[in-house]
Residue frames as qw, qx, qy, qz and C-alpha x, y, z in Angstrom:
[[0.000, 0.888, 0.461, 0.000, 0.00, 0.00, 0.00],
 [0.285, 0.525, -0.032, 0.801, 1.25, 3.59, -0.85],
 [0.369, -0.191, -0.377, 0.828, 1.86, 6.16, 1.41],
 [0.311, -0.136, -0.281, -0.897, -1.29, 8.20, -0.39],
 [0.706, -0.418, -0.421, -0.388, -3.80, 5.59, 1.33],
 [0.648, -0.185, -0.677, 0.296, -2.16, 4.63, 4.94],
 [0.347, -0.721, -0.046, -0.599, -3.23, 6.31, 7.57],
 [0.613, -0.056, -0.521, 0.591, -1.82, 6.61, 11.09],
 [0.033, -0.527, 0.092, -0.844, -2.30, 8.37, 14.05],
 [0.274, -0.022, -0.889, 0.365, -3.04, 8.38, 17.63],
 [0.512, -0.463, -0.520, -0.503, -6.30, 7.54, 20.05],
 [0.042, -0.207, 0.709, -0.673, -6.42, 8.57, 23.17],
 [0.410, -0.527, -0.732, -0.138, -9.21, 5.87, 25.21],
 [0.074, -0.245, 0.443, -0.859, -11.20, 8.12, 27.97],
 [0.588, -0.406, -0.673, -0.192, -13.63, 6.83, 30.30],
 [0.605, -0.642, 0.226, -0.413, -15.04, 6.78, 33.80],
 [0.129, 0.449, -0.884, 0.012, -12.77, 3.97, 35.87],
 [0.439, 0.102, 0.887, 0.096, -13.43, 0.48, 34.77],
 [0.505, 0.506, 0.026, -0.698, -15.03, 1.43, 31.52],
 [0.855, 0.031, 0.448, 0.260, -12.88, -1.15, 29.94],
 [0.170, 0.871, -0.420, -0.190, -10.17, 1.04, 28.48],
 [0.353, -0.399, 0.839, 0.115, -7.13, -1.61, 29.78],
 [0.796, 0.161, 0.574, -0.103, -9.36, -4.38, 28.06],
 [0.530, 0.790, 0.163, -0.259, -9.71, -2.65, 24.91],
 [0.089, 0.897, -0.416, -0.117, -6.65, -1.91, 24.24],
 [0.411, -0.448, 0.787, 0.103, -5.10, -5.04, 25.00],
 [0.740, 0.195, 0.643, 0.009, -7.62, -6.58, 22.57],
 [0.409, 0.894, 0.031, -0.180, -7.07, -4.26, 20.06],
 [0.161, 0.779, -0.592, -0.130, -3.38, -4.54, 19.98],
 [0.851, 0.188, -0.424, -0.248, -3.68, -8.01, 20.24],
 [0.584, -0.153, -0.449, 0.659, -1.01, -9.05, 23.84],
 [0.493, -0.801, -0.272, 0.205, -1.31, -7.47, 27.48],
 [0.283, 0.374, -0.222, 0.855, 0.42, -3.33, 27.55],
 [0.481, -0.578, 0.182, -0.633, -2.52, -2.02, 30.29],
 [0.021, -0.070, 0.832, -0.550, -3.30, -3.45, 33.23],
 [0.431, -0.324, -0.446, -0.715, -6.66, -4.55, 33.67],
 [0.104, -0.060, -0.839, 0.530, -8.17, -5.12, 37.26],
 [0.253, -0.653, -0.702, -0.132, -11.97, -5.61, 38.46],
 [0.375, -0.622, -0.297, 0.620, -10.78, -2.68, 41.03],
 [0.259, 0.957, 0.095, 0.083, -11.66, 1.50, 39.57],
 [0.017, 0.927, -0.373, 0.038, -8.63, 3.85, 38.81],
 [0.871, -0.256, 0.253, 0.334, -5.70, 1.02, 38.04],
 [0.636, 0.481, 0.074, 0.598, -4.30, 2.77, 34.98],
 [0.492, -0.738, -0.112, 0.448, -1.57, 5.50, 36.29],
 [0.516, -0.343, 0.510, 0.596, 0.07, 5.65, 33.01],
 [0.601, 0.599, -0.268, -0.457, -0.52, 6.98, 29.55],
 [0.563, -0.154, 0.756, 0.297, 0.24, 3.21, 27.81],
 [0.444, 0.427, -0.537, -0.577, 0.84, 3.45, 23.93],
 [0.750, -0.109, 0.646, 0.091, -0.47, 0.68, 22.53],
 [0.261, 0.421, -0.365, -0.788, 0.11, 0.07, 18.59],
 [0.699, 0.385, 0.558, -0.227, -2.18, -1.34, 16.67],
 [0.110, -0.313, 0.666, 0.669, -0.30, -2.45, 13.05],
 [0.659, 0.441, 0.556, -0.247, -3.10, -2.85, 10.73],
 [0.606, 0.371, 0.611, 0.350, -2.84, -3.35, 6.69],
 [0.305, 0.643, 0.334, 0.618, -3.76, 0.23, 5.85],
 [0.040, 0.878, -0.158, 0.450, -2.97, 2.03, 9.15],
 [0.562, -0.074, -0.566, 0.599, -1.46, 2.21, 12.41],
 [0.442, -0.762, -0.305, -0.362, -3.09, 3.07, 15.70],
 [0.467, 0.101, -0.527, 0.703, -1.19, 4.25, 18.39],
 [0.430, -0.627, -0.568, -0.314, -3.50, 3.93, 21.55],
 [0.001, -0.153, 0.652, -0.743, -3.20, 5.86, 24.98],
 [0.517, -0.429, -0.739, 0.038, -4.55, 4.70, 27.85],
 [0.177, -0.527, 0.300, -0.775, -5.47, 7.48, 29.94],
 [0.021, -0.140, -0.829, 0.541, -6.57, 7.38, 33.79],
 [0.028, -0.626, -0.749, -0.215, -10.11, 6.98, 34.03],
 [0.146, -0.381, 0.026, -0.913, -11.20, 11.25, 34.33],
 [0.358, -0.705, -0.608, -0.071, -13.23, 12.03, 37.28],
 [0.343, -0.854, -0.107, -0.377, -13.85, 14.13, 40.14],
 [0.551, 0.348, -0.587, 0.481, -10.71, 14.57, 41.76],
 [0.837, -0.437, -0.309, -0.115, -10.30, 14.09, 45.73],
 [0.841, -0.415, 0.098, 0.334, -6.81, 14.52, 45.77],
 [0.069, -0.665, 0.487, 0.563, -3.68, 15.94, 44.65],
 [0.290, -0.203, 0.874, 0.334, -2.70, 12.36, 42.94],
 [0.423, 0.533, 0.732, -0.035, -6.38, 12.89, 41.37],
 [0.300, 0.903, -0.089, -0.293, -5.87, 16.55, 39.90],
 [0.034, -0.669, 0.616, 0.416, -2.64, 15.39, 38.57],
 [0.436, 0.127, 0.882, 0.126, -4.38, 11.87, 37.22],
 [0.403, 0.770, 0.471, -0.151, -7.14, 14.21, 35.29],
 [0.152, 0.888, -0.234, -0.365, -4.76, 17.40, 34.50],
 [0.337, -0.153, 0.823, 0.430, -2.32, 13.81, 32.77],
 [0.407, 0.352, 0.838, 0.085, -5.75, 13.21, 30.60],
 [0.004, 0.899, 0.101, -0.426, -6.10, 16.86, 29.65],
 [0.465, -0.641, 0.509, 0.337, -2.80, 16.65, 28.27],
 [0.498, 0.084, 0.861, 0.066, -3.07, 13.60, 26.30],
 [0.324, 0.734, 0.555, -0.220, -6.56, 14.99, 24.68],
 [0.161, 0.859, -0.069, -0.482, -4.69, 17.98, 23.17],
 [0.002, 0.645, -0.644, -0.411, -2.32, 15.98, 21.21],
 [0.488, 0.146, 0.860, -0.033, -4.55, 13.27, 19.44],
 [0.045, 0.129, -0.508, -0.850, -6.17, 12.69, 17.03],
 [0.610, -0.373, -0.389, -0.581, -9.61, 11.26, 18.09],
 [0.238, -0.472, 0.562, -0.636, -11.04, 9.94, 20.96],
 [0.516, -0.325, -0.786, -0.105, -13.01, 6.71, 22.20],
 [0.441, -0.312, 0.411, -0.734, -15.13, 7.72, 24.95],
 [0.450, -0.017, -0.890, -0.076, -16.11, 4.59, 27.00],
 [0.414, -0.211, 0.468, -0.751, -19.13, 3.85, 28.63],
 [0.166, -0.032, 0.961, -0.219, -20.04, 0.15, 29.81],
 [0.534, -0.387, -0.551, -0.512, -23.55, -1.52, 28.14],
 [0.553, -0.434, -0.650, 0.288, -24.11, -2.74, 32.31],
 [0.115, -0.528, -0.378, 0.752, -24.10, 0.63, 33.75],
 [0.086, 0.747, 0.646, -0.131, -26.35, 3.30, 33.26],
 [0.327, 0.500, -0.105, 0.795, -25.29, 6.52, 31.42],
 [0.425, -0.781, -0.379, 0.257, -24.70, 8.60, 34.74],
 [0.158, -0.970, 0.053, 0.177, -22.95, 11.89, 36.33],
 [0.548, -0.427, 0.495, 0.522, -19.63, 10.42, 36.28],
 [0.508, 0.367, 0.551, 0.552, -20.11, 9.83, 31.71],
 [0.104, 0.942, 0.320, 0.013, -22.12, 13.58, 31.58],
 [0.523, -0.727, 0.156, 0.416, -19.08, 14.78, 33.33],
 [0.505, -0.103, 0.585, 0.626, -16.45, 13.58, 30.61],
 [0.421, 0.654, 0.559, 0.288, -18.99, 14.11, 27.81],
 [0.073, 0.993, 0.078, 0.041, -18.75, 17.73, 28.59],
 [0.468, -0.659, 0.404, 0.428, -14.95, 17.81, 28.75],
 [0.360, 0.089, 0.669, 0.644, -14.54, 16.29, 25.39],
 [0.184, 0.885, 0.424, 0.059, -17.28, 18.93, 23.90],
 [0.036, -0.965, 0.157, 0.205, -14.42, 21.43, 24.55],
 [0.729, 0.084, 0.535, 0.419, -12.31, 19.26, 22.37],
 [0.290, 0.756, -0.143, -0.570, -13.44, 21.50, 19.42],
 [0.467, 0.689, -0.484, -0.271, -13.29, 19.85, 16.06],
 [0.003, 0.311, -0.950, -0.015, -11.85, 16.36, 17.26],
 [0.692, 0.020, -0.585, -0.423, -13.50, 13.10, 16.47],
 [0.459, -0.189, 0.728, -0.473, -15.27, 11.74, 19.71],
 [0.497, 0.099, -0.783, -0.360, -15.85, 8.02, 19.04],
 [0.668, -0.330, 0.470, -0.473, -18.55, 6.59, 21.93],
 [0.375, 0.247, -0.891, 0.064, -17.52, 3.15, 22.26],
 [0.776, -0.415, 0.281, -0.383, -19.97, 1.26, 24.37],
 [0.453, 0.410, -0.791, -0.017, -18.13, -1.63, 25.76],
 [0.230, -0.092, 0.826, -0.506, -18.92, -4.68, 27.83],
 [0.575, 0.088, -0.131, -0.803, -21.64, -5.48, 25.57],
 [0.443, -0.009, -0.894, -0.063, -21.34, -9.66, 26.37],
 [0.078, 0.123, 0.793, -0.592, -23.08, -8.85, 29.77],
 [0.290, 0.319, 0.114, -0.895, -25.92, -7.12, 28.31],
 [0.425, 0.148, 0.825, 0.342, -28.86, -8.78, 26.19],
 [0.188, 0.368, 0.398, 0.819, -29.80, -7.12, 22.54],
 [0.142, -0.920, -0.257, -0.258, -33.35, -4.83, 23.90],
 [0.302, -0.935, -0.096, 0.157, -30.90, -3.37, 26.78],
 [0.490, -0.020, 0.355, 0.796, -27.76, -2.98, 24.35],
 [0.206, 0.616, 0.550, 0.525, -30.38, -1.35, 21.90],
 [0.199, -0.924, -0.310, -0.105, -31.73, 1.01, 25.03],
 [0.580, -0.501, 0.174, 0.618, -27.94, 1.50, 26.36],
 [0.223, 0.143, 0.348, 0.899, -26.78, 2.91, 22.41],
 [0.074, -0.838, -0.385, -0.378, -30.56, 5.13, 22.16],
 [0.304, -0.921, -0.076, 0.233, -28.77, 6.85, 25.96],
 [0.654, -0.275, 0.273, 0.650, -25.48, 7.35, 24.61],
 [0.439, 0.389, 0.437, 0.682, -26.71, 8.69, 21.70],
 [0.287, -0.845, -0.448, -0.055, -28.80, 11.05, 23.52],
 [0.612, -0.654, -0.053, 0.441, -25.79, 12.02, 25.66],
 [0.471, 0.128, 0.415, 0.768, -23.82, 12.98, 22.52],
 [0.008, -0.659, -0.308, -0.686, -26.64, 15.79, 20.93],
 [0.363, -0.882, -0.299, -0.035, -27.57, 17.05, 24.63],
 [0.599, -0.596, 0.197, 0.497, -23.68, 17.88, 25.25],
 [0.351, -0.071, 0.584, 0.728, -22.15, 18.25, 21.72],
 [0.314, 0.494, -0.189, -0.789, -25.61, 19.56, 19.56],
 [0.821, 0.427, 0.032, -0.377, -27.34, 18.37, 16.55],
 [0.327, 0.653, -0.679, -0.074, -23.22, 17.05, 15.64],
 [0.792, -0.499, 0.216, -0.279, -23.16, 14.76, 18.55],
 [0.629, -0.334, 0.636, 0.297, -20.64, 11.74, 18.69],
 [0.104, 0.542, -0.649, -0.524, -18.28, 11.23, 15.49],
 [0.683, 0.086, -0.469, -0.553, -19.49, 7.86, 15.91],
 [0.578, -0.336, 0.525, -0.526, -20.87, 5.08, 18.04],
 [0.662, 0.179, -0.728, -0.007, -19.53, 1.01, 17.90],
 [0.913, -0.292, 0.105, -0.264, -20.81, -1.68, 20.47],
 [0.464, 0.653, -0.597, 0.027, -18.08, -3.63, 21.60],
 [0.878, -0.437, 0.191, -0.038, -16.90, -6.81, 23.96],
 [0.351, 0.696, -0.621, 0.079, -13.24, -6.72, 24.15],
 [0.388, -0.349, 0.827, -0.208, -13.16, -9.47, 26.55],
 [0.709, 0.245, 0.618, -0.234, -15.25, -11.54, 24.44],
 [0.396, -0.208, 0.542, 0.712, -13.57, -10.57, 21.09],
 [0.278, 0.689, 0.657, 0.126, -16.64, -8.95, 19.54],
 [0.319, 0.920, 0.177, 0.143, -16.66, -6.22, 16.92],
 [0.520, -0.515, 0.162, 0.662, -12.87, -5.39, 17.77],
 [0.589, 0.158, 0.582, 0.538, -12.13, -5.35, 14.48],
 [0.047, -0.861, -0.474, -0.177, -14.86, -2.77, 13.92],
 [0.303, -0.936, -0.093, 0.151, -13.64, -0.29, 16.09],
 [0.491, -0.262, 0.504, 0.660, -10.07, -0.40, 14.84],
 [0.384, 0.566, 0.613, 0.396, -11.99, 0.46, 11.51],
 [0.169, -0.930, -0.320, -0.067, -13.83, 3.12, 13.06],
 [0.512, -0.678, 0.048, 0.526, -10.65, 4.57, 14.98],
 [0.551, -0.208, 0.358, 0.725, -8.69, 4.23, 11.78],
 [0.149, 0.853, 0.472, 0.163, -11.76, 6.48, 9.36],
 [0.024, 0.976, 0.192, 0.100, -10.88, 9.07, 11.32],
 [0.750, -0.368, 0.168, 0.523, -6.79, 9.06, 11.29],
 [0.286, 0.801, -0.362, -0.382, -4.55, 11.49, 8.49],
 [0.898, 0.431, -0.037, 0.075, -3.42, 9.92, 5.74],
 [0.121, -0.833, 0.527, -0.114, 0.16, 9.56, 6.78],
 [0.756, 0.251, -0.604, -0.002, 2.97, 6.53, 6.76],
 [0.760, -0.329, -0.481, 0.288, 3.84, 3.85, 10.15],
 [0.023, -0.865, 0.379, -0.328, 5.11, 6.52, 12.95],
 [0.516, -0.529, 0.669, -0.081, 6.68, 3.04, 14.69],
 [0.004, -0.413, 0.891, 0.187, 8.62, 0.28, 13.42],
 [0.820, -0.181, -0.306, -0.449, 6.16, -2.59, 12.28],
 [0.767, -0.205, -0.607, 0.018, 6.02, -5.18, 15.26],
 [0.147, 0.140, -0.501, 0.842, 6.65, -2.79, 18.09],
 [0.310, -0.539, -0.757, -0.199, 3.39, -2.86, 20.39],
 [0.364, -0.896, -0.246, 0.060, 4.18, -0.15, 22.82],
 [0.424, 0.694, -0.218, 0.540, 6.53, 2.63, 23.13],
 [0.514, -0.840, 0.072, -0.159, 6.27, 2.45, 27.08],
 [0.075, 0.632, -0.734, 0.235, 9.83, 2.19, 28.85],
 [0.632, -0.001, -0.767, -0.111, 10.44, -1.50, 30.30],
 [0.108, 0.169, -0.539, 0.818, 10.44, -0.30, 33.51],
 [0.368, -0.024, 0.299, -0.880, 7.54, 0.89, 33.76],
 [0.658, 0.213, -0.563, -0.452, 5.84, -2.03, 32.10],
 [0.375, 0.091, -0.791, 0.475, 7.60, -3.86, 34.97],
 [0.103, 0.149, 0.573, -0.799, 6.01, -1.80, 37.65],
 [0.595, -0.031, 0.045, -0.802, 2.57, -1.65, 36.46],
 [0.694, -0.004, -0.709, -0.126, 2.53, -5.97, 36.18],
 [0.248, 0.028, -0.726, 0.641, 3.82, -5.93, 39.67],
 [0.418, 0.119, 0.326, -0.840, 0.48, -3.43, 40.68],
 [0.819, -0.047, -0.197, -0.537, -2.04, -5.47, 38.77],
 [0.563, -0.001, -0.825, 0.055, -0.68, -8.45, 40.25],
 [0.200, 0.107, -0.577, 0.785, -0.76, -6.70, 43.89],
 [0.432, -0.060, 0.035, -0.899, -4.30, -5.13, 43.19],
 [0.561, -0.212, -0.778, -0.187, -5.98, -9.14, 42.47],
 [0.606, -0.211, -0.766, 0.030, -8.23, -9.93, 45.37],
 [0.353, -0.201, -0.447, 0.797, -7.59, -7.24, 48.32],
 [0.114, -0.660, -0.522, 0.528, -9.96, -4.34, 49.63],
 [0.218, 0.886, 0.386, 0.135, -11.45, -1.67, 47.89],
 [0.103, -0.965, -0.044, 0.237, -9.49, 1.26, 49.56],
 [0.736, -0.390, 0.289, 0.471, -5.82, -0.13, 48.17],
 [0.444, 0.794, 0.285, 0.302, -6.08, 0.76, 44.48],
 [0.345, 0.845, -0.025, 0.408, -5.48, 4.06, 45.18],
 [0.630, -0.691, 0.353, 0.015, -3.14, 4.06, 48.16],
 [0.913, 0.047, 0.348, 0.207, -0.97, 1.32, 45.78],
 [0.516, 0.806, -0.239, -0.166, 2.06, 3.01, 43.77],
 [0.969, 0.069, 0.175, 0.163, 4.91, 0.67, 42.14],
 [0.315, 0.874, -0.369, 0.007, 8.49, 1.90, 41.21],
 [0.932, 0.071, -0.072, 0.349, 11.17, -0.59, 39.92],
 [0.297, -0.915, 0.208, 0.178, 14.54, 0.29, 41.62],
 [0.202, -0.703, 0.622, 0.279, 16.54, -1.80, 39.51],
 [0.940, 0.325, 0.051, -0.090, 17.23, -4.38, 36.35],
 [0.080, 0.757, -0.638, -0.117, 20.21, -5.60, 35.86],
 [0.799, 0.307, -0.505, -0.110, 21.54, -8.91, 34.27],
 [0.809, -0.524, 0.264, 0.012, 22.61, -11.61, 36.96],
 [0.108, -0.787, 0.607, 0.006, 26.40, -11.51, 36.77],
 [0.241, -0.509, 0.816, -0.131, 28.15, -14.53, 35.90],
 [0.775, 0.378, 0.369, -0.348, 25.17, -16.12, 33.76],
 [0.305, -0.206, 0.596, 0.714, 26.26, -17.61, 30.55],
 [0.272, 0.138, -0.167, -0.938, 24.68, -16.15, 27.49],
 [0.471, -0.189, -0.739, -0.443, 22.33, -19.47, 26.52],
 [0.468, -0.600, -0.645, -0.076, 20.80, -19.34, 30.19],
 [0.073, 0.375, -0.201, 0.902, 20.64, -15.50, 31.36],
 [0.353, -0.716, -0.595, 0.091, 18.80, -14.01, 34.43],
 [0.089, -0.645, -0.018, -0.759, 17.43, -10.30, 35.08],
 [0.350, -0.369, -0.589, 0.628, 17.60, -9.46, 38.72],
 [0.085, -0.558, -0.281, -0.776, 14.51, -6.99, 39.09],
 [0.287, -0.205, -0.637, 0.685, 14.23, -5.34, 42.39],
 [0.208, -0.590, -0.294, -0.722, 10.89, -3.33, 43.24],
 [0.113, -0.093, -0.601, 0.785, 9.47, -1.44, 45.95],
 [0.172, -0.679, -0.607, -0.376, 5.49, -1.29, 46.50],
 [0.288, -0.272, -0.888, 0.234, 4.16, 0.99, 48.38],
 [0.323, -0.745, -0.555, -0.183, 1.29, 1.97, 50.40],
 [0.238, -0.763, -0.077, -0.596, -0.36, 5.04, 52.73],
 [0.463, -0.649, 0.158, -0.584, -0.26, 3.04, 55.56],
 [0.146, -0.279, 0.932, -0.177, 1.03, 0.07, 58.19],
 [0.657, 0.166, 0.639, -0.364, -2.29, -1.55, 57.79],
 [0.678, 0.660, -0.086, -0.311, -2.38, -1.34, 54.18],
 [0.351, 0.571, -0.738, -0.082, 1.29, -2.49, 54.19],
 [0.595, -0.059, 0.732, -0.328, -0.26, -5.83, 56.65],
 [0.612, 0.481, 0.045, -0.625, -2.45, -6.24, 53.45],
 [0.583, 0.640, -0.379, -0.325, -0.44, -6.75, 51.03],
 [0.169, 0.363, -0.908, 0.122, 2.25, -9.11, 52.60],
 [0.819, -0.120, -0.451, -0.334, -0.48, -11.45, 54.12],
 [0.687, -0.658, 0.246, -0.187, -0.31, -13.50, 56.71],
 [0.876, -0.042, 0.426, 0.221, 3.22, -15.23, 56.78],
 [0.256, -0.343, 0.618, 0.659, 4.27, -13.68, 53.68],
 [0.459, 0.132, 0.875, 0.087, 1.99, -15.39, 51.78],
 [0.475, 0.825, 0.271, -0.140, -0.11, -12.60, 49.55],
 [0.093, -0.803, 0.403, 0.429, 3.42, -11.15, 49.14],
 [0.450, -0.314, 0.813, 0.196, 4.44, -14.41, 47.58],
 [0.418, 0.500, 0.758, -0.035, 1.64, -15.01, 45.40],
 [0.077, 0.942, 0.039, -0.324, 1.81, -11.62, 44.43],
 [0.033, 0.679, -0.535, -0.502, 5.52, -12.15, 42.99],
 [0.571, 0.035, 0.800, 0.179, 4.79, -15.68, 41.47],
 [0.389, 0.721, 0.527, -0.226, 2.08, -13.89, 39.36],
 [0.093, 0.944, 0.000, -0.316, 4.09, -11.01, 38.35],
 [0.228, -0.561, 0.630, 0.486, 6.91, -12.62, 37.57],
 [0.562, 0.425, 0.694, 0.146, 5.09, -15.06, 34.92],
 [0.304, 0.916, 0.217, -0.146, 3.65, -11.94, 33.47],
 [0.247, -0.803, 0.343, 0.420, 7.45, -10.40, 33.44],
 [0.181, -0.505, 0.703, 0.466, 8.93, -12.88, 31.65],
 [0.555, 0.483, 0.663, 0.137, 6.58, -12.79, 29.23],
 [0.037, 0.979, 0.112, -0.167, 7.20, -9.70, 28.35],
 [0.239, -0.811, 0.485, 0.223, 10.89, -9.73, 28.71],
 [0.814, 0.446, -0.373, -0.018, 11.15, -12.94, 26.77],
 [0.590, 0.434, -0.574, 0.366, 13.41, -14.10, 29.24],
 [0.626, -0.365, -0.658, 0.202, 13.70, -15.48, 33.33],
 [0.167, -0.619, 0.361, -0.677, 14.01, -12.79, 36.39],
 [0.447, -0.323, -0.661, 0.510, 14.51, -13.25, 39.67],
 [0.356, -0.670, -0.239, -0.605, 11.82, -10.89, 41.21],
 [0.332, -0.091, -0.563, 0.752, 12.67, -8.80, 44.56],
 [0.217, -0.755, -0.455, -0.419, 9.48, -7.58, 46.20],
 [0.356, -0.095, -0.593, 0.716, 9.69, -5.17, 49.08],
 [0.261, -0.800, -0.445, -0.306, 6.39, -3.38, 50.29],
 [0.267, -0.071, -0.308, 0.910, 7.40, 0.27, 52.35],
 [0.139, -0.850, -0.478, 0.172, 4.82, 2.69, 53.95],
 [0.145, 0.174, 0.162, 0.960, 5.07, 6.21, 52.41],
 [0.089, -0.419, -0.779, 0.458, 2.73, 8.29, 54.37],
 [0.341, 0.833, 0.321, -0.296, -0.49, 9.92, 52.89],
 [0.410, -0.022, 0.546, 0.731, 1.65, 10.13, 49.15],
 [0.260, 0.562, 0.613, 0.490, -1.30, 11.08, 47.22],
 [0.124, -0.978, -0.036, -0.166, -1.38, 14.57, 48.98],
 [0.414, -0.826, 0.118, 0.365, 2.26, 15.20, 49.25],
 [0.562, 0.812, -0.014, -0.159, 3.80, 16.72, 46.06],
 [0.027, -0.788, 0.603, 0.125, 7.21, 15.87, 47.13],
 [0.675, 0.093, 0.732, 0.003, 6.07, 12.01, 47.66],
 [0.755, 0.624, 0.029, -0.200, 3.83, 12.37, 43.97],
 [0.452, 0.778, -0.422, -0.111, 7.27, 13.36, 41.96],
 [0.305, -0.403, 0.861, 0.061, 9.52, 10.59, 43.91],
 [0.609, 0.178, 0.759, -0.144, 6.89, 8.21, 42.97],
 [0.207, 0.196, 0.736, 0.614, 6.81, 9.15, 38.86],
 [0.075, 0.733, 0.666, -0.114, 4.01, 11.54, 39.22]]
C-alpha cells in the first residue's frame, strides 16, 4: 500500500474507571500493555499501545479513568488526561452496556465537547453482559448524551463492543482508523508499545498486587522498579534479570495487606508477576518484592514526583 492511502495516528481511550479502556486496548493490539483489574482507577500511566493494521497504524493511549478529583494524585491523574486529549487525534469515549449513562459519563462528555473539532468516538463496551433490547436502550442513551452535550453534531461515531469476548474489535479499529490522516507507520512494524520497560515492569507488579484485596488499596498502591540488571556470571544461553521493586502503600495496615499473613499474599503476588514479566521480557528474572509505607503520598507533592508523578 502507498503512502497516499495509509493512515496513522493516535487515540487517546477516555472513560469513567473500569469502563474497559485496559481491556480494549489489549484486545485491540492483540497481547497485554494495560493493566486490567476488576478494582476503579488502576491505569496510572498513559500506555501506547500500537495497533499495526494493513492500511494504518493506531497508536492507543490509555489514559486514567477522568473524574472528580479528591486529591492531589487525582488533579494530577485528570490534568495527565487533559494533556493527552490535546495531542490526538480522536477519541473513544467509553461507557459500559451494564451501567447506566450517569454523572460520572455527563461529566467527561462535557470535557470532550471542549475538544473543538476532534472526532469523539462513543464506544460502548462490555456489551457480552448485556442482552440485545438493553444494548439497543444503552446505544438510544449514549446517543442522547452525545446531541444534549455536543448539539445536533453529537458523537463522530458510536460502535458496540466486547473486548473481553472478542466482539466487533475489528470494527472499532476500523472506526478509529476512518478518522486518522493519511500519513505513513510513525513506529517500526512489530513494536506494540513505546512504554519504557520499567515501567511495564512496575505496572505488572500493581495489577498483580491489586488481584483480590480491599477496595481502599487501588489508590493508596504506587509501584516503582529500583533496579534491572543482568545476573552476573550467567552464561549467554541461560541468562537471568535481577529486578528489584518497591510497593508501596499510605499506611502500616495497608502495608499488613499486602504481605499477608506469613508472607503469603506477598508471595503469590511475585509468582504472578513474575510469569507476566517474563513474558514480556522474553526471558527469566529473579523478582525482589519489598512493600514500604510512604505516608499519605497522594497529597504530598514531594512524595507524587519521587513516585513518577
Amino acid at each position: 500500500m502507498s503512502d497516499a492511502e495509509h493512515r496513522a495516528g493516535f487515540v487517546s481511550l477516555v472513560g469513567r474507571p473500569n469502563a474497559g479502556k485496559s481491556t480494549l486496548t489489549n484486545a485491540l493490539v492483540g497481547q497485554k500493555v494495560a493493566i486490567t483489574s476488576a478494582k476503579p482507577q488502576t491505569t496510572r500511566h498513559t500506555i501506547r499501545g500500537i495497533v499495526n493494521r494493513e492500511d494504518s497504524q493506531l497508536i492507543l493511549v490509555d489514559t486514567p479513568g477522568l473524574h472528580r478529583p479528591r486529591t492531589l494524585l487525582g488533579q494530577r491523574l485528570n490534568d495527565l488526561v487533559a494533556d493527552t486529549l490535546a495531542e490526538v487525534d480522536a477519541v473513544g469515549f467509553c461507557l459500559p452496556a451494564n451501567e447506566k449513562v450517569g454523572p460520572g459519563d455527563r461529566f467527561i462528555a462535557e470535557q470532550l465537547a471542549r475538544l473543538h473539532r476532534k472526532p469523539v468516538i462513543a464506544v460502548v463496551t462490555k456489551t457480552d453482559l448485556v442482552d440485545r433490547a438493553a444494548l439497543t436502550q444503552q446505544l438510544l442513551a449514549v446517543q442522547k448524551l452525545g446531541t444534549d452535550v455536543a448539539g445536533a453534531d453529537g458523537w463522530a461515531d458510536i460502535v458496540p463492543v466486547s473486548a473481553s469476548a472478542g466482539i466487533q474489535v475489528d470494527t472499532v479499529a476500523e472506526v478509529f482508523s476512518s478518522h486518522m490522516p493519511v500519513s505513513p507507520v510513525l513506529y517500526p512494524d512489530g513494536e506494540l508499545t513505546d512504554e519504557p520497560e520499567a515501567v511495564m515492569v512496575a505496572e505488572l507488579v500493581r495489577e498483580a498486587a491489586l488481584e483480590g484485596v480491599r477496595d481502599e488499596l487501588p489508590h493508596s498502591l504506587a509501584v516503582v522498579v529500583e533496579e534491572m540488571n543482568p545476573r552476573e556470571g550467567r552464561s549467554e544461553d541461560d541468562p537471568l534479570l535481577d529486578v528489584h521493586v518497591n510497593l508501596y502503600v499510605e499506611r502500616p495496615s495497608q502495608k499488613a495487606i499486602i504481605i499477608g499473613k506469613g508472607g503469603a499474599r506477598l508471595r503469590d503476588v511475585g509468582t504472578t508477576a513474575r510469569r507476566s514479566i517474563e513474558a514480556l521480557l522474553g526471558t527469566r528474572i529473579y523478582l525482589d518484592l519489598h512493600v514500604k509505607v510512604a505516608k499519605d503520598w497522594q497529597r504530598d507533592p514531594k512524595q507524587l514526583v519521587k513516585l513518577g508523578f
